[in-house]
TIRO-2110 file (N, C-alpha, C; in Angstrom, 1 decimal):
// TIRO-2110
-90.1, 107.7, -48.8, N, 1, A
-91.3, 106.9, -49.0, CA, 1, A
-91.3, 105.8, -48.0, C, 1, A
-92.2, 105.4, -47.5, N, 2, A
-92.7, 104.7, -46.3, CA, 2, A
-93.1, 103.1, -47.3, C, 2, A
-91.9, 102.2, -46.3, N, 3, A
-92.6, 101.0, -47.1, CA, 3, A
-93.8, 100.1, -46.2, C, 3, A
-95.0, 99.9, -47.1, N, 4, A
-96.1, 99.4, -47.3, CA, 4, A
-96.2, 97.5, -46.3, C, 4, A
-96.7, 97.9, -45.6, N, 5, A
-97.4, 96.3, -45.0, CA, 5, A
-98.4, 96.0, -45.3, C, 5, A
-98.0, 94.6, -45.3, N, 6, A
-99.2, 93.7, -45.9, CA, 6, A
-99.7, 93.0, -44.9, C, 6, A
-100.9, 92.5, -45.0, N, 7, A
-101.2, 92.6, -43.9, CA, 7, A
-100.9, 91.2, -43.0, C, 7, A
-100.1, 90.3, -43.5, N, 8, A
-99.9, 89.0, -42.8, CA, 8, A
-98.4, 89.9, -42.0, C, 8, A
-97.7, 90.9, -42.6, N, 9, A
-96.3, 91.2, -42.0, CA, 9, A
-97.1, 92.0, -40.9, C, 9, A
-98.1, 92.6, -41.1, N, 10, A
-98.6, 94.1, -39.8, CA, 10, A
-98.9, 93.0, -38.4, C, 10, A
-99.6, 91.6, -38.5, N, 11, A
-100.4, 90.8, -37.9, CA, 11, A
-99.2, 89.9, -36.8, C, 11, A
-97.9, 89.5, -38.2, N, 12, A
-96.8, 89.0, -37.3, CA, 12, A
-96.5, 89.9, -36.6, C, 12, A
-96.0, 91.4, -36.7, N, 13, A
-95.2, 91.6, -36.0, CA, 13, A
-95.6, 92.3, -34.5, C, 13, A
-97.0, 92.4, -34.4, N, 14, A
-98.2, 92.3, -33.1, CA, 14, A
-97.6, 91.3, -32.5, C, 14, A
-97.6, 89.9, -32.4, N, 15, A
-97.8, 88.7, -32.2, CA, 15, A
-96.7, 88.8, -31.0, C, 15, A
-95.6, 89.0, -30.8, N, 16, A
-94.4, 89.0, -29.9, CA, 16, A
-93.8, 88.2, -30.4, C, 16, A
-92.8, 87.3, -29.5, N, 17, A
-91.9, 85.8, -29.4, CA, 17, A
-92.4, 84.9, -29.2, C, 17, A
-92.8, 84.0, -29.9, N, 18, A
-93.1, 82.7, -29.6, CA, 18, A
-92.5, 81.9, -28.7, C, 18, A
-92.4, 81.0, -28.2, N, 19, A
-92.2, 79.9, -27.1, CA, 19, A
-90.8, 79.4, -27.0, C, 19, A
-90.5, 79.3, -28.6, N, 20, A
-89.6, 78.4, -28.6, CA, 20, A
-88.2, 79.7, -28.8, C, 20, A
-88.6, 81.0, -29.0, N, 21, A
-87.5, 82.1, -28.8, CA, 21, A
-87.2, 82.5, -27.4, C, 21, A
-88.1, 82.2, -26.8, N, 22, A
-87.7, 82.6, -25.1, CA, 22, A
-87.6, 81.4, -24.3, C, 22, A
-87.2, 80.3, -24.6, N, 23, A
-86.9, 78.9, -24.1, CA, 23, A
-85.3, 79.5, -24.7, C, 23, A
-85.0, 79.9, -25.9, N, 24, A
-83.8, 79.4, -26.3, CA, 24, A
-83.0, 80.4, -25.7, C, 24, A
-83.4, 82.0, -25.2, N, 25, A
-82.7, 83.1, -24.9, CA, 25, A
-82.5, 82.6, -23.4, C, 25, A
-84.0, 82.0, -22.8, N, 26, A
-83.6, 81.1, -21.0, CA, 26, A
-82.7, 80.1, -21.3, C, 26, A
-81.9, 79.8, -21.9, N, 27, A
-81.4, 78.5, -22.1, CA, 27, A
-79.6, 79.4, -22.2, C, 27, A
-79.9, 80.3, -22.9, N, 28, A
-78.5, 81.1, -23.3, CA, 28, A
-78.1, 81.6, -22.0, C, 28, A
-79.2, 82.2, -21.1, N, 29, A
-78.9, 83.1, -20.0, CA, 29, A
-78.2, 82.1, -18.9, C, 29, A
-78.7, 80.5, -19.1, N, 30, A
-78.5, 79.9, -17.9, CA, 30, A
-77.1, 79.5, -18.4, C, 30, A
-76.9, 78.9, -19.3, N, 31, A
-75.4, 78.7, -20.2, CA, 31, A
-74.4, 80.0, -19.3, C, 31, A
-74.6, 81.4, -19.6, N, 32, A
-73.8, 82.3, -19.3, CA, 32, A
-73.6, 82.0, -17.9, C, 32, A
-74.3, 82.3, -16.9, N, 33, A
-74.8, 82.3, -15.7, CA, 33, A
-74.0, 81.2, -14.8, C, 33, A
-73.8, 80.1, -15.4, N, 34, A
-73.0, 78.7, -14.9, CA, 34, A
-71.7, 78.7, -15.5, C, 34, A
-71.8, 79.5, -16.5, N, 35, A
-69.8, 80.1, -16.7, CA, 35, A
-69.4, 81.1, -15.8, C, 35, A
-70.1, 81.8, -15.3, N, 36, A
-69.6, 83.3, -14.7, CA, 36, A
-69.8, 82.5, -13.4, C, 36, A
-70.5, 82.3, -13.0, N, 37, A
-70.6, 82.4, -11.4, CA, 37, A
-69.9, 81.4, -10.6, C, 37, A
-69.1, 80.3, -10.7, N, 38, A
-68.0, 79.4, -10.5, CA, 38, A
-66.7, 80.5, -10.3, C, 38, A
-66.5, 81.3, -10.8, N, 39, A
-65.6, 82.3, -10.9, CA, 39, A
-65.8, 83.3, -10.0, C, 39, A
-66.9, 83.9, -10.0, N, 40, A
-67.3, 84.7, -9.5, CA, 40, A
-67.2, 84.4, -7.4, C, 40, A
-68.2, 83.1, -7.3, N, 41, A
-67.9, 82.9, -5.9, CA, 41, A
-66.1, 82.3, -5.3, C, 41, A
-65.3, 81.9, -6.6, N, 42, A
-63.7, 82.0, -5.9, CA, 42, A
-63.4, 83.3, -5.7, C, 42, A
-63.8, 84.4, -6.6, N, 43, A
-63.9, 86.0, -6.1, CA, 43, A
-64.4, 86.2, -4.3, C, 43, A
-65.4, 85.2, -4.4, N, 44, A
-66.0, 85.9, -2.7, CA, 44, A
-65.1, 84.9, -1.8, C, 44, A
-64.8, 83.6, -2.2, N, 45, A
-63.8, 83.2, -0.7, CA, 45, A
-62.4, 83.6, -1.1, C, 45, A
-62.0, 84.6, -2.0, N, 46, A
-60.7, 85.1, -1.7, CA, 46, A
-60.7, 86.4, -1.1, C, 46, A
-62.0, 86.8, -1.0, N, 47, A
-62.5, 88.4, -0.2, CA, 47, A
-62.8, 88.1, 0.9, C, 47, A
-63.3, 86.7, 1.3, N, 48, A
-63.3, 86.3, 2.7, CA, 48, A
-62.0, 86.1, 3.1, C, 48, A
-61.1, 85.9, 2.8, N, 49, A
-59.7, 85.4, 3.1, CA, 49, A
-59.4, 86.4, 3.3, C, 49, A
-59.0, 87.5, 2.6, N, 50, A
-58.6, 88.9, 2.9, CA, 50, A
-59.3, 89.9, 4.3, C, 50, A
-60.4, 89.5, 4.4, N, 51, A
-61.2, 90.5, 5.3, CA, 51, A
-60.8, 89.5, 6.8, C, 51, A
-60.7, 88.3, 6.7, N, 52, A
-59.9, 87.8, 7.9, CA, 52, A
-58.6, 87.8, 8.4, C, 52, A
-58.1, 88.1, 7.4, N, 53, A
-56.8, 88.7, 7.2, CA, 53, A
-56.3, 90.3, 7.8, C, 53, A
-57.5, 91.0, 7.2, N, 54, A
-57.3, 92.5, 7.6, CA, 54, A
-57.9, 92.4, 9.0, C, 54, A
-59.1, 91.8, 9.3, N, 55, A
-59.5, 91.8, 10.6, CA, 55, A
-58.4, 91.6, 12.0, C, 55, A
-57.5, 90.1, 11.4, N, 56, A
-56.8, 89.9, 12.9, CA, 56, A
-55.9, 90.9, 12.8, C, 56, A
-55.0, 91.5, 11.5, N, 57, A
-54.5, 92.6, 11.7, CA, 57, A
-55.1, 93.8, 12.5, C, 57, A
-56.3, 94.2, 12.4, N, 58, A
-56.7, 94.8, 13.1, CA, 58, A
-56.8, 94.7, 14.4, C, 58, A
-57.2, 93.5, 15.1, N, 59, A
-56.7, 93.5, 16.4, CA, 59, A
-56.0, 93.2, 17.1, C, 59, A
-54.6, 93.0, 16.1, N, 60, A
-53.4, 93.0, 16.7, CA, 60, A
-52.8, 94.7, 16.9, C, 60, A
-53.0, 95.2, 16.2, N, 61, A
-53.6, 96.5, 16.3, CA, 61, A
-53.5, 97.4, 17.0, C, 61, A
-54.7, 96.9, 17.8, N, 62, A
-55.6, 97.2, 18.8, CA, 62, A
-54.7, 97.2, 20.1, C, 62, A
-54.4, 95.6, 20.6, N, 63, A
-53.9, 94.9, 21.6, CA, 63, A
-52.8, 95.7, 21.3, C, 63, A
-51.5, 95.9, 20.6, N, 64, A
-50.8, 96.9, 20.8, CA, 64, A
-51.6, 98.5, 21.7, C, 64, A
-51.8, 99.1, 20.7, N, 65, A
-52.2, 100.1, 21.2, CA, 65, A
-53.2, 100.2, 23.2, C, 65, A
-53.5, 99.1, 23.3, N, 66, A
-54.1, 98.7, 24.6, CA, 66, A
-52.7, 98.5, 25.6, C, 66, A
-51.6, 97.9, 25.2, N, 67, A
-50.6, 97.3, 25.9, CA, 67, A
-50.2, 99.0, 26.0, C, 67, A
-49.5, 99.9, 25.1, N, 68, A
-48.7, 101.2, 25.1, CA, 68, A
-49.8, 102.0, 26.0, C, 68, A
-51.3, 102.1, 25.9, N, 69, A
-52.4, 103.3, 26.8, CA, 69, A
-52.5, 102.5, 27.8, C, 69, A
-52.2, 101.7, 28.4, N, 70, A
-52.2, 100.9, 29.7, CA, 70, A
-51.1, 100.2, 30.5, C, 70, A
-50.3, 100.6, 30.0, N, 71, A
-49.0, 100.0, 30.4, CA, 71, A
-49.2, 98.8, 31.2, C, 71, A
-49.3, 97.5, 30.1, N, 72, A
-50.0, 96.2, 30.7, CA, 72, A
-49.7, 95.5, 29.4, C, 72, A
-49.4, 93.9, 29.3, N, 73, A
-48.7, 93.3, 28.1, CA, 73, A
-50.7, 92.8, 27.9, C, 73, A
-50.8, 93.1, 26.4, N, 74, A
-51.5, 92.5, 25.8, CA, 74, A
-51.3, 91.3, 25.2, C, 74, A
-51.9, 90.2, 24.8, N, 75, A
-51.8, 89.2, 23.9, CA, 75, A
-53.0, 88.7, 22.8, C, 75, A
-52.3, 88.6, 21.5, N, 76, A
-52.9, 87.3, 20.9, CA, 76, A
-52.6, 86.3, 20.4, C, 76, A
-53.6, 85.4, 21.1, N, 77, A
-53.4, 83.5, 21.3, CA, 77, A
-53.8, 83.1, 19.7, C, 77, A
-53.1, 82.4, 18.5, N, 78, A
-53.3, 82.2, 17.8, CA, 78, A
-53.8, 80.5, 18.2, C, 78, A
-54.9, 80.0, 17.6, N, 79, A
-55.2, 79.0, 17.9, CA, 79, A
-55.7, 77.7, 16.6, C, 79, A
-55.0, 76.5, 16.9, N, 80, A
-55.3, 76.1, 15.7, CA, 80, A
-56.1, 74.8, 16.2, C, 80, A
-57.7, 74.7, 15.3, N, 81, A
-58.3, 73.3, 16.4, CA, 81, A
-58.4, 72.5, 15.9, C, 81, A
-58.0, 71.3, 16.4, N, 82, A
-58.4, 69.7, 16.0, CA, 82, A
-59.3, 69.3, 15.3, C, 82, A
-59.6, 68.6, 14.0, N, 83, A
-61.0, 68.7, 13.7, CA, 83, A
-61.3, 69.2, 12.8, C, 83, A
-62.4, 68.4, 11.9, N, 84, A
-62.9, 69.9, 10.8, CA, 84, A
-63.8, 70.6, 11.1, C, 84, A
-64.6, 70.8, 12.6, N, 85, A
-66.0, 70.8, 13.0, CA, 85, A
-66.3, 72.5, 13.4, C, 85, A
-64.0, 72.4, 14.0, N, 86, A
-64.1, 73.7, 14.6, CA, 86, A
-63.0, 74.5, 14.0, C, 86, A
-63.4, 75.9, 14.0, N, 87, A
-63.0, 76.7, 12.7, CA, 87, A
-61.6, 77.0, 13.8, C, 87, A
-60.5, 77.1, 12.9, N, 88, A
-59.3, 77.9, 14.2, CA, 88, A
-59.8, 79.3, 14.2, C, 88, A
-58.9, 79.6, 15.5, N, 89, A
-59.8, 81.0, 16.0, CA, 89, A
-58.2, 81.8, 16.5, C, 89, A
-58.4, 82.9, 16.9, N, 90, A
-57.6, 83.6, 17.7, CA, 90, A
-58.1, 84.6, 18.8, C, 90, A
-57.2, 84.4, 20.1, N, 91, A
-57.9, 84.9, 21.2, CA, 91, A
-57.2, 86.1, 21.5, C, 91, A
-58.0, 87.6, 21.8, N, 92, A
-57.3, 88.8, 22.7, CA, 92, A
-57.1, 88.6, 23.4, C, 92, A
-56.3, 88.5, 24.5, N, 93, A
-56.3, 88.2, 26.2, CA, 93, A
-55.4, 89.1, 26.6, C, 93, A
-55.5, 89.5, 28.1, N, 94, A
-54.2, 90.4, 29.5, CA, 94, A
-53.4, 89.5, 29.0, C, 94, A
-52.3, 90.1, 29.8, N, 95, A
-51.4, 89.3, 30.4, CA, 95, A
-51.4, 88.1, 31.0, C, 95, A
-52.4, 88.2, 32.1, N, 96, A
-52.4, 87.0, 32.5, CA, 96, A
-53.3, 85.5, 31.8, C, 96, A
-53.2, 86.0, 30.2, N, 97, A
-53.8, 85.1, 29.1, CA, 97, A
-55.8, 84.7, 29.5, C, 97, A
-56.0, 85.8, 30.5, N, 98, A
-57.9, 86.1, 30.7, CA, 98, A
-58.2, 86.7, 29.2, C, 98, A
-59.2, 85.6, 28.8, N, 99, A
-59.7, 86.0, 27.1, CA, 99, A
-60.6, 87.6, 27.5, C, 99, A
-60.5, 88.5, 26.7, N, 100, A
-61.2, 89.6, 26.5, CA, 100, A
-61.8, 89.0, 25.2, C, 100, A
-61.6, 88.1, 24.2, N, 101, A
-62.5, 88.3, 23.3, CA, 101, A
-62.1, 87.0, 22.1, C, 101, A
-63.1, 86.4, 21.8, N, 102, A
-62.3, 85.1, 21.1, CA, 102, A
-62.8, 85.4, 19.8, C, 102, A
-62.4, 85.0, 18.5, N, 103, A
-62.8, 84.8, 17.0, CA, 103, A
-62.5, 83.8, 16.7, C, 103, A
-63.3, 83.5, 15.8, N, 104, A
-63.1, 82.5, 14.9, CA, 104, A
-63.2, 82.7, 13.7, C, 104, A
-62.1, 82.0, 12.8, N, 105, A
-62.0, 82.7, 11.5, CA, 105, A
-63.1, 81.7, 10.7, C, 105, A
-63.2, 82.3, 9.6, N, 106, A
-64.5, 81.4, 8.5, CA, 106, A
-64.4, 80.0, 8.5, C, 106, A
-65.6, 79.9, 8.0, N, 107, A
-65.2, 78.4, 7.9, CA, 107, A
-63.9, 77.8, 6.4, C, 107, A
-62.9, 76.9, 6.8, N, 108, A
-62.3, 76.5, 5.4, CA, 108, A
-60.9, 77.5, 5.9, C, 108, A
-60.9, 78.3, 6.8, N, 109, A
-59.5, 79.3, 6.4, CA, 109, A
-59.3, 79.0, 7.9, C, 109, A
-57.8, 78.5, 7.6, N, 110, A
-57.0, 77.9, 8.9, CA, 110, A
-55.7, 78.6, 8.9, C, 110, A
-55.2, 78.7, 10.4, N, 111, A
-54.1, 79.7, 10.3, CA, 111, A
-52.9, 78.3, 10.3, C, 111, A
-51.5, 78.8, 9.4, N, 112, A
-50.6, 78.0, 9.4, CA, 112, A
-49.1, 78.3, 9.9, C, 112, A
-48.1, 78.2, 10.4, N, 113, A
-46.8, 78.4, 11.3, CA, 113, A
-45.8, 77.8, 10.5, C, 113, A
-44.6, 78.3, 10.0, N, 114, A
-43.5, 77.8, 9.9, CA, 114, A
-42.2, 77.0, 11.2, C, 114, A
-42.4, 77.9, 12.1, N, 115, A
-41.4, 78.1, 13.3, CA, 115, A
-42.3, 77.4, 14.2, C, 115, A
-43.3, 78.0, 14.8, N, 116, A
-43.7, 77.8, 16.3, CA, 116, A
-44.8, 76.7, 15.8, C, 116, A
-45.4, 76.3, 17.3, N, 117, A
-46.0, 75.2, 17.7, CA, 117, A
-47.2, 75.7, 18.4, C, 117, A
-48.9, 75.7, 18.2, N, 118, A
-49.9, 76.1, 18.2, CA, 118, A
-49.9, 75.7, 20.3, C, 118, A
-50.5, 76.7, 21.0, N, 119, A
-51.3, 77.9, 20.4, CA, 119, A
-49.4, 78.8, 20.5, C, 119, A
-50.0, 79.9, 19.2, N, 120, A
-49.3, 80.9, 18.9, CA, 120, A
-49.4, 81.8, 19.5, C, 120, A
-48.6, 82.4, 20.8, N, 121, A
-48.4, 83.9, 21.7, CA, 121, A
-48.3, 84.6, 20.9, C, 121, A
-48.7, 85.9, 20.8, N, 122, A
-47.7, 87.6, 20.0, CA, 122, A
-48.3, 88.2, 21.2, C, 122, A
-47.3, 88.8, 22.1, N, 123, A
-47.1, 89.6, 23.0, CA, 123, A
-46.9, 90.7, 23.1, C, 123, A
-47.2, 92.0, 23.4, N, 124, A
-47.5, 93.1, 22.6, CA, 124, A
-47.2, 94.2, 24.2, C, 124, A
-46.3, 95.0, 24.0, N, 125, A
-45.6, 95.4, 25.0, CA, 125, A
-45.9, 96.6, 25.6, C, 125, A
-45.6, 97.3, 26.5, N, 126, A
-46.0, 98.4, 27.2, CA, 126, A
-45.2, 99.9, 26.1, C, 126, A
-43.9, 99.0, 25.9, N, 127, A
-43.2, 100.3, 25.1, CA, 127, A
-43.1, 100.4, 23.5, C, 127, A
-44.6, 99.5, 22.9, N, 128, A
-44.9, 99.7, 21.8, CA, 128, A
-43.9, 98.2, 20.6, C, 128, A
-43.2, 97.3, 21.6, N, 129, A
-42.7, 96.2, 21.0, CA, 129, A
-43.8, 94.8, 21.1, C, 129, A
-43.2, 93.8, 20.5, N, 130, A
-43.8, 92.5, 20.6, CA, 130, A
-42.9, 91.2, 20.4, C, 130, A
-42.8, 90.3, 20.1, N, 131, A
-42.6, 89.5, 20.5, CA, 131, A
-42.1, 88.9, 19.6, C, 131, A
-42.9, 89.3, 18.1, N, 132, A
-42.5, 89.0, 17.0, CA, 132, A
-43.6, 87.7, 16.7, C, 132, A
-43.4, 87.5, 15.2, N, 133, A
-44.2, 85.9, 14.8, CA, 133, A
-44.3, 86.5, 13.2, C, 133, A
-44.2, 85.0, 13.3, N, 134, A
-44.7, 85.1, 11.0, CA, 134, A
-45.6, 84.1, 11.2, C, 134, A
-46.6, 84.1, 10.1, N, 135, A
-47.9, 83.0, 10.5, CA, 135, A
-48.1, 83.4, 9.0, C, 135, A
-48.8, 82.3, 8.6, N, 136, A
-49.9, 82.5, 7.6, CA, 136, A
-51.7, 82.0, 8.1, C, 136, A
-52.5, 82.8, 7.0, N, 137, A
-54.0, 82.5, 7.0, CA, 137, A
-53.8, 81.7, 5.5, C, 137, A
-55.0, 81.0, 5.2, N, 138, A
-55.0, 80.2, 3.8, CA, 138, A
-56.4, 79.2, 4.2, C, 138, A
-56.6, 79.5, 2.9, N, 139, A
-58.4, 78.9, 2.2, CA, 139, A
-57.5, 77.2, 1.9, C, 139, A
-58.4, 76.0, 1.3, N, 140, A
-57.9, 74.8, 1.2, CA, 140, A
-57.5, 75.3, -0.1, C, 140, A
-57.6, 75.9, -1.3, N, 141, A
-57.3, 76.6, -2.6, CA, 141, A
-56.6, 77.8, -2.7, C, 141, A
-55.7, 78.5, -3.3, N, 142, A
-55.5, 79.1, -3.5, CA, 142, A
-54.3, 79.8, -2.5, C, 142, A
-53.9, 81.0, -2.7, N, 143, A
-52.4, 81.1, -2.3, CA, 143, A
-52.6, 82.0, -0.8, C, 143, A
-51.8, 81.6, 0.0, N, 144, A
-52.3, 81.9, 1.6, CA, 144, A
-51.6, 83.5, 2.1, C, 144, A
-52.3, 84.3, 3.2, N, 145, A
-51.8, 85.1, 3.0, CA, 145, A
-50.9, 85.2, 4.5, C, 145, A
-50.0, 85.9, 4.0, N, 146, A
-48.4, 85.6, 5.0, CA, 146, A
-48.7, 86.9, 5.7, C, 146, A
-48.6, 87.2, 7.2, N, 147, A
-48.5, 88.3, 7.7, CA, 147, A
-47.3, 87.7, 8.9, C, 147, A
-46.6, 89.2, 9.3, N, 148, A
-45.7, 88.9, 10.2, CA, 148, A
-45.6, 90.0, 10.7, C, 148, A
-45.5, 90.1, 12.2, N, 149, A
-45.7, 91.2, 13.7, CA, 149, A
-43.9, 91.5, 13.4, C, 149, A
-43.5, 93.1, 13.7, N, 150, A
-42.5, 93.0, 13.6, CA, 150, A
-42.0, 93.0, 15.4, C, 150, A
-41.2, 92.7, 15.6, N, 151, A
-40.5, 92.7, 17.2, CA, 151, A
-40.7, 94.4, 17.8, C, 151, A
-39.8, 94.8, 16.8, N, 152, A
-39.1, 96.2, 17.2, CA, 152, A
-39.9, 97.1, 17.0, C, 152, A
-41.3, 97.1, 16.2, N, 153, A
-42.2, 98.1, 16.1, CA, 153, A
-43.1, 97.9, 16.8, C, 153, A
-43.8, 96.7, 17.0, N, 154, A
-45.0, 95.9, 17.0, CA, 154, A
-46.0, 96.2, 15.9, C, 154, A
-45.7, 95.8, 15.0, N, 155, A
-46.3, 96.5, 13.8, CA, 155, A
-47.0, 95.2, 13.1, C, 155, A
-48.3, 94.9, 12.9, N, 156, A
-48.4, 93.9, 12.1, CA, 156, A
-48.5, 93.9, 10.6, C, 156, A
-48.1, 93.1, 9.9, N, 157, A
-48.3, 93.7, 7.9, CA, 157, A
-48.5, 92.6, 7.3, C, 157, A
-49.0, 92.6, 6.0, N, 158, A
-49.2, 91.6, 5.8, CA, 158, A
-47.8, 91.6, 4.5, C, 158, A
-47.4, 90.2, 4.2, N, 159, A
-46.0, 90.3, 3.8, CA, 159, A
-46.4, 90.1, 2.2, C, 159, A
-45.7, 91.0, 1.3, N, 160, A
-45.9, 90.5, -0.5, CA, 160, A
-44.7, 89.6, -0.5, C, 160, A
-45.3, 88.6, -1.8, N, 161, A
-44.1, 87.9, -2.2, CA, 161, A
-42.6, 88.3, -2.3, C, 161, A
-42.4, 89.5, -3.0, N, 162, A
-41.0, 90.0, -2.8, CA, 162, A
-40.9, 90.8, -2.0, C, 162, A
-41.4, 90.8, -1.3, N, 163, A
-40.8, 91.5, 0.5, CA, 163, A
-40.1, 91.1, 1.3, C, 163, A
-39.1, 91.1, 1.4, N, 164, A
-37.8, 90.7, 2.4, CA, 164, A
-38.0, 91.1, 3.7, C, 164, A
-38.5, 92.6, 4.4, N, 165, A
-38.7, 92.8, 5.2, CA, 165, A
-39.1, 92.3, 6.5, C, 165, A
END
């Protein structure tokens, strides 16, 4: 059996949401929206960090494999710059340190050295070696990422916490 409307219930329920129900649901949405997305954009500058990360690995890479098909020493100039204005960068260059190609990493992510003293050489050999170097990249927050060229391979990687290697 079908229950019966009256007709003030048939007339409400035409009517939609009043004013003050879609103020309070815009009000919920913006509440959510300013919790999540604080979180959400540390997600994008730790994917920025990573993709500059995987990038100079890549053309360290590269500059290997250029030094072994050319039997000619490749380099990359790690570069760290003075200033908040200018992002540090790192440069491909010959041998004779002529830039083939400069980058600069994002803004906020600076490269950091334990050992050496800026600019940072990795030298990248004819017979597939290098030179060696540990460096890190790192955002002003959050935990920086450690890569290190090995000598005897020329291999670059990026290092995990318990990696001894």
């Amino acid at each position: 059996m079908m229950p019966t409307l009256t007709r003030g219930s048939e007339a409400r329920s035409k009517q939609g949401f009043s004013l003050l129900e879609l103020l309070i649901v815009l009000i919920l949405v913006a509440l959510a929206a300013g919790i999540v997305m604080p979180s959400f954009s540390r997600g994008l500058r730790g994917l920025e960090l990573e993709t500059a990360g995987r990038d100079l690995i890549t053309r360290m890479r590269h500059a290997r494999s250029q030094a072994i098909a050319k039997q000619k020493v490749f380099r990359i100039i790690l570069i760290q710059e003075e200033g908040e204005e200018v992002p540090d960068s790192y440069i491909f260059a010959n041998e004779f340190e002529q830039e083939i190609r400069k980058v600069f990493l994002p803004e906020g992510v600076s490269i950091l050295t334990e050992e050496q003293e800026f600019p940072v050489r990795i030298n990248f050999y004819a017979n597939g070696r290098s030179s060696g170097a540990l460096f890190s990249i790192k955002r002003e927050t959050g935990r920086p990422m450690k890569i290190r060229v090995d000598p005897i391979t020329g291999f670059p990687k990026v290092v995990k916490e318990n990696d001894d290697s």
